[in-house]
PDB file of N, CA, C, O and CB in Angstrom:
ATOM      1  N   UNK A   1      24.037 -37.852  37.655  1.00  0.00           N
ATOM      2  CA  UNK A   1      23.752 -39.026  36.866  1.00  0.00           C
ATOM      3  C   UNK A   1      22.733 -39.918  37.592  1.00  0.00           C
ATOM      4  O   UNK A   1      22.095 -40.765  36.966  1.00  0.00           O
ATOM      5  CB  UNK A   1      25.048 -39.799  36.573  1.00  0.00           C
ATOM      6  N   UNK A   2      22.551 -39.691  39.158  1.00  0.00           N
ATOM      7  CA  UNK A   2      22.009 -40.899  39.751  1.00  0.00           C
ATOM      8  C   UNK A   2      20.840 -40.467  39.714  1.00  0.00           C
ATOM      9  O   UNK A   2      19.897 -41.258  39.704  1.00  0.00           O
ATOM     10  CB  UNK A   2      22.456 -41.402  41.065  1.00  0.00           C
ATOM     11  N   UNK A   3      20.665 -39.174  39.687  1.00  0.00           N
ATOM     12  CA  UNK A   3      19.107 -38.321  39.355  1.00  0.00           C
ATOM     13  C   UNK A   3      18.279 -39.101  38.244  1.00  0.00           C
ATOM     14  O   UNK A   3      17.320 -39.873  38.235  1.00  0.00           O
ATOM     15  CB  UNK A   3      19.373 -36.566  38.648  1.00  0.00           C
ATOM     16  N   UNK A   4      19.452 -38.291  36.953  1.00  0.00           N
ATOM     17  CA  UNK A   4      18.147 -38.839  35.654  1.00  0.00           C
ATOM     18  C   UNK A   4      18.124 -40.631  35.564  1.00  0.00           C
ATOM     19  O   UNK A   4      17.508 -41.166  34.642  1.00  0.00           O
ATOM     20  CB  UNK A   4      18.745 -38.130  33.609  1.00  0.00           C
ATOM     21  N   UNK A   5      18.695 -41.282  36.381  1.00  0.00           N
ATOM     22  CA  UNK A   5      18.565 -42.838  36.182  1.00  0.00           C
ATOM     23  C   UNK A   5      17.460 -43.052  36.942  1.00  0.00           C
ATOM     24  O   UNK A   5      16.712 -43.970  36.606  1.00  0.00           O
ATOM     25  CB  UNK A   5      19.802 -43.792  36.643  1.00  0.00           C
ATOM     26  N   UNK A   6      17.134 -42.226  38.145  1.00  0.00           N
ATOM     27  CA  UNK A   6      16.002 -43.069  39.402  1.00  0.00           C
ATOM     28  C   UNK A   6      15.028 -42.104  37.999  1.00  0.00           C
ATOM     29  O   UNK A   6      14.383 -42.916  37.337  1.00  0.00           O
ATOM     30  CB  UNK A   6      15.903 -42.430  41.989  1.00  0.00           C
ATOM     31  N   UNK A   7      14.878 -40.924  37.593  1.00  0.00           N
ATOM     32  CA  UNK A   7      13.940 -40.298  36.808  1.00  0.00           C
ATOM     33  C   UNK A   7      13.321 -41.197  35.598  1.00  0.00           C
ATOM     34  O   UNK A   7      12.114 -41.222  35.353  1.00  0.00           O
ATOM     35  CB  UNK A   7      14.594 -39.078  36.300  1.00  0.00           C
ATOM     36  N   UNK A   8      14.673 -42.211  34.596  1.00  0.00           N
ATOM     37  CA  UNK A   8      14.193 -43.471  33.954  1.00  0.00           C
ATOM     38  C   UNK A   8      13.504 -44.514  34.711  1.00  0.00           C
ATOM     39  O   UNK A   8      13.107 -45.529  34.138  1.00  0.00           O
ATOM     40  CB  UNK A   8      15.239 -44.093  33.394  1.00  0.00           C
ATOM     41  N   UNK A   9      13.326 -44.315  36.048  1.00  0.00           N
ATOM     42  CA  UNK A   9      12.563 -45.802  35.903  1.00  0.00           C
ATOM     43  C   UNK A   9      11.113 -45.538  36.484  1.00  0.00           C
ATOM     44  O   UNK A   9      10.399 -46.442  36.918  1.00  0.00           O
ATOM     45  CB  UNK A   9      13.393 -47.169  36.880  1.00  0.00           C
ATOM     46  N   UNK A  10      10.665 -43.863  36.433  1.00  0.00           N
ATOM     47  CA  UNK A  10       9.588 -43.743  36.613  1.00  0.00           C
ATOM     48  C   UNK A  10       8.278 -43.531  35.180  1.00  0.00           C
ATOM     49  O   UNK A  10       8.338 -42.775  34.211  1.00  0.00           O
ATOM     50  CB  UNK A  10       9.808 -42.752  37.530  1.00  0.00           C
ATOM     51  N   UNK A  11       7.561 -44.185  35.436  1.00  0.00           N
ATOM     52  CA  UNK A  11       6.671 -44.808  34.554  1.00  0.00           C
ATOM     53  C   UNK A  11       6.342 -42.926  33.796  1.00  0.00           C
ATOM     54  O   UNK A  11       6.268 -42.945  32.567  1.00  0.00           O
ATOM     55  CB  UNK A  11       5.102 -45.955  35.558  1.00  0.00           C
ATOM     56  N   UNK A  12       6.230 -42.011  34.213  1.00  0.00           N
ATOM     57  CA  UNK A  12       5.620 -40.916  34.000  1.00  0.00           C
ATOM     58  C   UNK A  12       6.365 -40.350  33.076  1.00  0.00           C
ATOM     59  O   UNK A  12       6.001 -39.613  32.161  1.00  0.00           O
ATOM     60  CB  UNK A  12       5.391 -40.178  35.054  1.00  0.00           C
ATOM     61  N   UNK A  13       8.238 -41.006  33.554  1.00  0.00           N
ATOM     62  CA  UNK A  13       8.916 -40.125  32.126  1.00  0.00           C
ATOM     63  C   UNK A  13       8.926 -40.824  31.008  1.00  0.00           C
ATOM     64  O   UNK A  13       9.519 -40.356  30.036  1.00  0.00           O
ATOM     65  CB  UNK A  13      10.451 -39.681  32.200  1.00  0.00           C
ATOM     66  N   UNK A  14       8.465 -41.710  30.947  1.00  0.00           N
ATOM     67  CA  UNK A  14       8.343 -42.955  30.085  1.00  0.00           C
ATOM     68  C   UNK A  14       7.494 -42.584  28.803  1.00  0.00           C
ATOM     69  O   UNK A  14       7.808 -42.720  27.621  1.00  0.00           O
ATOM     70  CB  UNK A  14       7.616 -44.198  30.932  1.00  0.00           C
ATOM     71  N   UNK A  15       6.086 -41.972  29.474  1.00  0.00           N
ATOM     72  CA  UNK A  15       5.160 -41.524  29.102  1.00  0.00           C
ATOM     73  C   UNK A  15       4.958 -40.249  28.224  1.00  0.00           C
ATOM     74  O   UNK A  15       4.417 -40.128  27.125  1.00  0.00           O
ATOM     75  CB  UNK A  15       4.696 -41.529  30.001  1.00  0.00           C
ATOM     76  N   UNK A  16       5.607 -39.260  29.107  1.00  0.00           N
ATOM     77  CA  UNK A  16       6.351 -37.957  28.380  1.00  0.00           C
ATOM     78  C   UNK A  16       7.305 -38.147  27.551  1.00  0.00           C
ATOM     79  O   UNK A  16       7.488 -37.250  26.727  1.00  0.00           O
ATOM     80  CB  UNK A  16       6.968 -37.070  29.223  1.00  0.00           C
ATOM     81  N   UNK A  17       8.039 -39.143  27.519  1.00  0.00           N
ATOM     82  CA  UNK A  17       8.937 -39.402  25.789  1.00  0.00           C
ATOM     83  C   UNK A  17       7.991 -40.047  24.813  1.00  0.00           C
ATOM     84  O   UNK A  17       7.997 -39.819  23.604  1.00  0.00           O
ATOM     85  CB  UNK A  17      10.462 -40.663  25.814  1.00  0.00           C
ATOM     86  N   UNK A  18       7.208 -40.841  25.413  1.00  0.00           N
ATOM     87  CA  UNK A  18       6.105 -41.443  24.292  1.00  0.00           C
ATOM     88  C   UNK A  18       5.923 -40.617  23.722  1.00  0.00           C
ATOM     89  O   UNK A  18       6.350 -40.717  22.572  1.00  0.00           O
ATOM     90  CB  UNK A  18       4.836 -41.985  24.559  1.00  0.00           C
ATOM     91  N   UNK A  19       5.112 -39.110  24.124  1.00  0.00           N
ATOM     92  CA  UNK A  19       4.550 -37.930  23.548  1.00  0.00           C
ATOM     93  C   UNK A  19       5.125 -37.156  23.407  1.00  0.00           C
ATOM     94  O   UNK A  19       4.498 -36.099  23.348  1.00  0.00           O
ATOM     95  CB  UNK A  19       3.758 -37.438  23.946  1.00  0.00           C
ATOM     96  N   UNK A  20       6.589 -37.052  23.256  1.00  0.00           N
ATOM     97  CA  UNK A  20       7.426 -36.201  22.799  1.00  0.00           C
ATOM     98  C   UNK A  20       7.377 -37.065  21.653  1.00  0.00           C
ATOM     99  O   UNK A  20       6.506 -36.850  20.810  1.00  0.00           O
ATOM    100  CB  UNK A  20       8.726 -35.822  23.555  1.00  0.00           C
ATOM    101  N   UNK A  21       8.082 -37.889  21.521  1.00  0.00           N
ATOM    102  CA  UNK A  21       8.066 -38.376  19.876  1.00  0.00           C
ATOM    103  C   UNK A  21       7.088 -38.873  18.995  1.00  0.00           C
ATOM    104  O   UNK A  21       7.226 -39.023  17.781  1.00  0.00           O
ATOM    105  CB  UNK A  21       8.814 -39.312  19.689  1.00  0.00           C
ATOM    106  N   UNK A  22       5.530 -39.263  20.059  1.00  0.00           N
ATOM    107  CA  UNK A  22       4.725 -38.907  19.085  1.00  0.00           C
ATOM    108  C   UNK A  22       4.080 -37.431  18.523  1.00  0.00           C
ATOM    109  O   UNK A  22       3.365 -37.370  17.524  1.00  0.00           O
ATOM    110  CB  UNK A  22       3.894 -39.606  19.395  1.00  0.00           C
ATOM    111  N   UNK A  23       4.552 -35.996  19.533  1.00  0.00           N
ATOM    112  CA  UNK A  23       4.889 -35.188  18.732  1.00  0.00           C
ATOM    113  C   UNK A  23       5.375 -34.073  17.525  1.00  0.00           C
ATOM    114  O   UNK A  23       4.926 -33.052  17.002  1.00  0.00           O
ATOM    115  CB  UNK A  23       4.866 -35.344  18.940  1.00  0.00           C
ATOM    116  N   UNK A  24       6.829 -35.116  17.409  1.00  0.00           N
ATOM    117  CA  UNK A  24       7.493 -34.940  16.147  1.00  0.00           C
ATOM    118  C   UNK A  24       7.101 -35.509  15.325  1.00  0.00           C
ATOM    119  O   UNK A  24       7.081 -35.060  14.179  1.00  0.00           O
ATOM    120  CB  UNK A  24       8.586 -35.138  16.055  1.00  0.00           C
ATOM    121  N   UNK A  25       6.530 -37.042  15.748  1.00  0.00           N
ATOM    122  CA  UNK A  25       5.926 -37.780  14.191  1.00  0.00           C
ATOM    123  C   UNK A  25       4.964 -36.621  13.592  1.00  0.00           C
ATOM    124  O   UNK A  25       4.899 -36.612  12.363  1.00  0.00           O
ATOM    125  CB  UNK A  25       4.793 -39.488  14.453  1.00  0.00           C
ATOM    126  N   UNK A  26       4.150 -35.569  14.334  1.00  0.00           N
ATOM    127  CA  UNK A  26       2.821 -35.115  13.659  1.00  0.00           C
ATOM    128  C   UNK A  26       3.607 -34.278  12.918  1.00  0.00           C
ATOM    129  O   UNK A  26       3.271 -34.279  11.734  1.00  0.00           O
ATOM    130  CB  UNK A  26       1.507 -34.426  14.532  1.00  0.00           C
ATOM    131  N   UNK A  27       4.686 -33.441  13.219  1.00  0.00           N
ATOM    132  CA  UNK A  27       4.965 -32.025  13.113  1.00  0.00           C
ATOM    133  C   UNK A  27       5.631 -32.977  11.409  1.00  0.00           C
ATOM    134  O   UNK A  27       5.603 -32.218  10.440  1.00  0.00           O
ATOM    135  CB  UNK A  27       6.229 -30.941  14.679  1.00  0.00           C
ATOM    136  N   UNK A  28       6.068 -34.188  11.140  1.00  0.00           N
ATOM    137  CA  UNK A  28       6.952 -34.782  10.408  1.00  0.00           C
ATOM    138  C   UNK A  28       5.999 -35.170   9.326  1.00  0.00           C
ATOM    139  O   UNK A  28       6.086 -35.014   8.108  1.00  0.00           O
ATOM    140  CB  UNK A  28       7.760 -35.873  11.108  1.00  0.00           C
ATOM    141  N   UNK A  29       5.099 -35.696  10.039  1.00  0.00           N
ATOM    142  CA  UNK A  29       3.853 -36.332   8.702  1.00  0.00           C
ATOM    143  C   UNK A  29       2.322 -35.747   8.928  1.00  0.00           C
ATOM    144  O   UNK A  29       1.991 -36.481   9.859  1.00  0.00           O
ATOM    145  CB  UNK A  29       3.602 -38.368   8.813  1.00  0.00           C
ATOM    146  N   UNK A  30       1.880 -35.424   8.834  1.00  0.00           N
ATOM    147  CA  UNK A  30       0.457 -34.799   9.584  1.00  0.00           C
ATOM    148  C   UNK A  30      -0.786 -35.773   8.733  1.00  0.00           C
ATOM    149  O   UNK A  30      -1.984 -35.653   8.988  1.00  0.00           O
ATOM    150  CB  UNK A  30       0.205 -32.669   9.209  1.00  0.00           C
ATOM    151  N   UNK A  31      -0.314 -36.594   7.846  1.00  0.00           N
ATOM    152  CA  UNK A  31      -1.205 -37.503   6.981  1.00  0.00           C
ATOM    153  C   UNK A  31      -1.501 -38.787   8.220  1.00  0.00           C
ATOM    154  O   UNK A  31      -2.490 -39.431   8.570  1.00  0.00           O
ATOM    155  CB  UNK A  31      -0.248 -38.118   5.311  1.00  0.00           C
ATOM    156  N   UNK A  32      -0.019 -38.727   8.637  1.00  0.00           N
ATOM    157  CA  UNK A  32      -0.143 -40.003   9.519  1.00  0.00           C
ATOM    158  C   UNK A  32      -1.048 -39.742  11.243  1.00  0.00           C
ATOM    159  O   UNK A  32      -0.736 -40.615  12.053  1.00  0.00           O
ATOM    160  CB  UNK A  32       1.691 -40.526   9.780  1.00  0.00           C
ATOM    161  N   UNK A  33      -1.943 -38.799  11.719  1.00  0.00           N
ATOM    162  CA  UNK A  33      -2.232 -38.564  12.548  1.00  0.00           C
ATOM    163  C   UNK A  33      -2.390 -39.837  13.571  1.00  0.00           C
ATOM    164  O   UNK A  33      -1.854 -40.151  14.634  1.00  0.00           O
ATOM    165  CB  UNK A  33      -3.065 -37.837  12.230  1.00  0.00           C
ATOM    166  N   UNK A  34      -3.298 -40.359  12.802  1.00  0.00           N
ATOM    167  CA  UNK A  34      -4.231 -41.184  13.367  1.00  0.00           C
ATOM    168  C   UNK A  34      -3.100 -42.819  13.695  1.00  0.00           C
ATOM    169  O   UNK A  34      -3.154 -43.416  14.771  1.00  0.00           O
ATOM    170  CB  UNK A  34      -5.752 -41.319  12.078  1.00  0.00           C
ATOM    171  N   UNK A  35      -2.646 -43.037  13.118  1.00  0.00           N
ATOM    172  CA  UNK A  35      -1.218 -43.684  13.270  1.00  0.00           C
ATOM    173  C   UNK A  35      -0.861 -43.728  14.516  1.00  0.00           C
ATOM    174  O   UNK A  35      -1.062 -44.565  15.396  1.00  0.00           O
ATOM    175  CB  UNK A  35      -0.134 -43.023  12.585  1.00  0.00           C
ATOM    176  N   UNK A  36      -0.148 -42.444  14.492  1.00  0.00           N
ATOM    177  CA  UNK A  36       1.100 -41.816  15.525  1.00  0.00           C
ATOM    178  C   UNK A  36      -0.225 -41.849  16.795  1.00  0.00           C
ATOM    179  O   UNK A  36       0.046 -42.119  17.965  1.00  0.00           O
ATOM    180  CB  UNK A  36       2.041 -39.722  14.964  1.00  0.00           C
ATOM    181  N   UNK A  37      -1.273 -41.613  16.453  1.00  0.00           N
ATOM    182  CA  UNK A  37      -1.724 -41.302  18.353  1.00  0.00           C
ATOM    183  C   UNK A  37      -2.165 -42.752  18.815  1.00  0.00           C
ATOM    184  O   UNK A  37      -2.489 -42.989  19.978  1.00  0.00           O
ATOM    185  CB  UNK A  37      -3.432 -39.973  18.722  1.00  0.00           C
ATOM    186  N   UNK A  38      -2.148 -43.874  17.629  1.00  0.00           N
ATOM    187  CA  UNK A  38      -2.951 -44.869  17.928  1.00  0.00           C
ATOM    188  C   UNK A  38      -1.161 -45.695  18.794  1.00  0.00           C
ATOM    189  O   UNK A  38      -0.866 -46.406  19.755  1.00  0.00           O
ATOM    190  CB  UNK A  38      -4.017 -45.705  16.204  1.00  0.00           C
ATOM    191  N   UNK A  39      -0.543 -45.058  17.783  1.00  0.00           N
ATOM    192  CA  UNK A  39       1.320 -45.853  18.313  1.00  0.00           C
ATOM    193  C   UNK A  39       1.758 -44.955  19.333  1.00  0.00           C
ATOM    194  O   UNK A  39       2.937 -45.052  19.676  1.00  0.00           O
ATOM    195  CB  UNK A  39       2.891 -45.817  16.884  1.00  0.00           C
ATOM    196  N   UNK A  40       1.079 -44.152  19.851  1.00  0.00           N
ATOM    197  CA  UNK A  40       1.514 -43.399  21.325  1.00  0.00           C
ATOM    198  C   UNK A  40       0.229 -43.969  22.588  1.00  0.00           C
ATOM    199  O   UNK A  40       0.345 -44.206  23.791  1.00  0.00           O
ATOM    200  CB  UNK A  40       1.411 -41.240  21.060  1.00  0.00           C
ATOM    201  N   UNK A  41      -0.831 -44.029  21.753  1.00  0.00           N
ATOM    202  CA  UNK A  41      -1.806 -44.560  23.182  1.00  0.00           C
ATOM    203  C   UNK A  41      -1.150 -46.804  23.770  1.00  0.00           C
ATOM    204  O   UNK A  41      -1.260 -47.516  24.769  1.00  0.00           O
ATOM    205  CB  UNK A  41      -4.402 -44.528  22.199  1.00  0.00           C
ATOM    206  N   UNK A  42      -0.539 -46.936  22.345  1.00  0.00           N
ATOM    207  CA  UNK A  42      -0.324 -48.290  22.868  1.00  0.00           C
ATOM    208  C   UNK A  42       1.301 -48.633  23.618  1.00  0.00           C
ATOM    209  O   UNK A  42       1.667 -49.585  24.308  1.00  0.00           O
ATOM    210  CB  UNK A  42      -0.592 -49.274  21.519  1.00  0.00           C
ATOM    211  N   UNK A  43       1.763 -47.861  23.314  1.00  0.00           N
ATOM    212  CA  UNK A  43       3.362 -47.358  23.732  1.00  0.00           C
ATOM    213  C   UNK A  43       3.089 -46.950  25.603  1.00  0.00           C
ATOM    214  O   UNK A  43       3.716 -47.419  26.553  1.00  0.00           O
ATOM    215  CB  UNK A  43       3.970 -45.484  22.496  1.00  0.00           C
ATOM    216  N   UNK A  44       1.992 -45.978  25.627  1.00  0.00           N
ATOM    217  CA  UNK A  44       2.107 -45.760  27.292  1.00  0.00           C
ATOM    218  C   UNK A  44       1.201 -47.040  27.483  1.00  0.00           C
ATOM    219  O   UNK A  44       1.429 -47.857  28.375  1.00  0.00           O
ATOM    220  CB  UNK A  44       1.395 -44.053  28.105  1.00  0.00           C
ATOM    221  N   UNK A  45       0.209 -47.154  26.629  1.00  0.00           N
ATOM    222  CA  UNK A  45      -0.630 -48.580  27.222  1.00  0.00           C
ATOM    223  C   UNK A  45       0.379 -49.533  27.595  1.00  0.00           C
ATOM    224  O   UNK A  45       0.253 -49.967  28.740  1.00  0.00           O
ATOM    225  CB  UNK A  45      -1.672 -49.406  26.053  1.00  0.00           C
ATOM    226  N   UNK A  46       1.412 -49.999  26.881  1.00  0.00           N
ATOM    227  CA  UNK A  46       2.575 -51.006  27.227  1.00  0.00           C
ATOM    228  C   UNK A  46       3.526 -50.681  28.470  1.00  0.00           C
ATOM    229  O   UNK A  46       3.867 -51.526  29.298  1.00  0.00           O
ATOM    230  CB  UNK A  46       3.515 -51.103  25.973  1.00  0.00           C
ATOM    231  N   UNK A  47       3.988 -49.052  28.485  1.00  0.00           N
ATOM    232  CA  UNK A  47       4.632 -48.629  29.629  1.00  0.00           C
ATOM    233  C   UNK A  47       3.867 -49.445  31.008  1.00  0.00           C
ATOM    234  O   UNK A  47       4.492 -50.176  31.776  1.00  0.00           O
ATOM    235  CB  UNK A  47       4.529 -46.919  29.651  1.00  0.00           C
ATOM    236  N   UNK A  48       2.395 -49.140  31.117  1.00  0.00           N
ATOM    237  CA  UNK A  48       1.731 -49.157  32.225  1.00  0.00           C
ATOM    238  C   UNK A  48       1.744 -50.777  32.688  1.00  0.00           C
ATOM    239  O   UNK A  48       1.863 -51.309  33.792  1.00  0.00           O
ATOM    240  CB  UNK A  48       0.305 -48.478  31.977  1.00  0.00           C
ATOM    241  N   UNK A  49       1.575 -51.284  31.392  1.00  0.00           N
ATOM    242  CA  UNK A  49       1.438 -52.499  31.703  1.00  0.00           C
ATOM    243  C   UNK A  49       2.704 -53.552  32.801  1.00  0.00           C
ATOM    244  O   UNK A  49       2.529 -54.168  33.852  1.00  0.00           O
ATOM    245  CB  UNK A  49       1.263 -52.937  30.306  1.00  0.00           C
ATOM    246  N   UNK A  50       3.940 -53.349  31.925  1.00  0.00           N
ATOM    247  CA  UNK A  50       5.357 -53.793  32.424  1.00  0.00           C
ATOM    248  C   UNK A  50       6.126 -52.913  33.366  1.00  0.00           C
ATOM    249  O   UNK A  50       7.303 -53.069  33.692  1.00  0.00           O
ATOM    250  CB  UNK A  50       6.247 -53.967  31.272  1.00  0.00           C
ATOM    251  N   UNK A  51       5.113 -51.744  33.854  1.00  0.00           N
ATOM    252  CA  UNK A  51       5.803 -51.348  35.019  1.00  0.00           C
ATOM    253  C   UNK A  51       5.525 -51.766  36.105  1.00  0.00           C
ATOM    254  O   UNK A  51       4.456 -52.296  36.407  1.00  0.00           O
ATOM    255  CB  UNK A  51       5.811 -50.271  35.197  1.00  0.00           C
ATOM    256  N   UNK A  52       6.980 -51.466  37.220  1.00  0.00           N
ATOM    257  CA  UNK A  52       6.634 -51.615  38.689  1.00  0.00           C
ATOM    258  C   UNK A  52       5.055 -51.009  39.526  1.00  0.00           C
ATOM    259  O   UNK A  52       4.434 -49.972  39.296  1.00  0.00           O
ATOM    260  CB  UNK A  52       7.883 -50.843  39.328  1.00  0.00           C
ATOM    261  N   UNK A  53       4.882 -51.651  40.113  1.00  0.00           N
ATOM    262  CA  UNK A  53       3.778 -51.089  40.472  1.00  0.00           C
ATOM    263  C   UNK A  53       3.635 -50.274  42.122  1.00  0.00           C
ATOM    264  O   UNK A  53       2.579 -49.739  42.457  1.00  0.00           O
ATOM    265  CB  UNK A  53       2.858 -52.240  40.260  1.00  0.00           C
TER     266      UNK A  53
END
């Protein structure tokens, strides 16, 4: 358990769930492309921002 908690507070897995679920959005809507990558580039843009540094 103490693994995947230090693994949440690194900015990188943060990033890789961004794009896992902006993933599924494509596979879900494929109309919405442009959407989903614009709500995944601002999602890690936000990760980066409010993380530890």
């Amino acid at each position: 358990m103490t693994y995947i908690f230090d693994r949440l507070k690194e900015a990188s897995t943060w990033r890789g769930i961004a794009l896992i679920v902006g993933g599924f959005g494509v596979q879900v809507a494929p109309d919405l492309i442009p959407a989903i990558g614009a709500a995944v580039t601002a999602a890690i843009g936000l990760i980066e921002v409010i993380r530890r540094g």
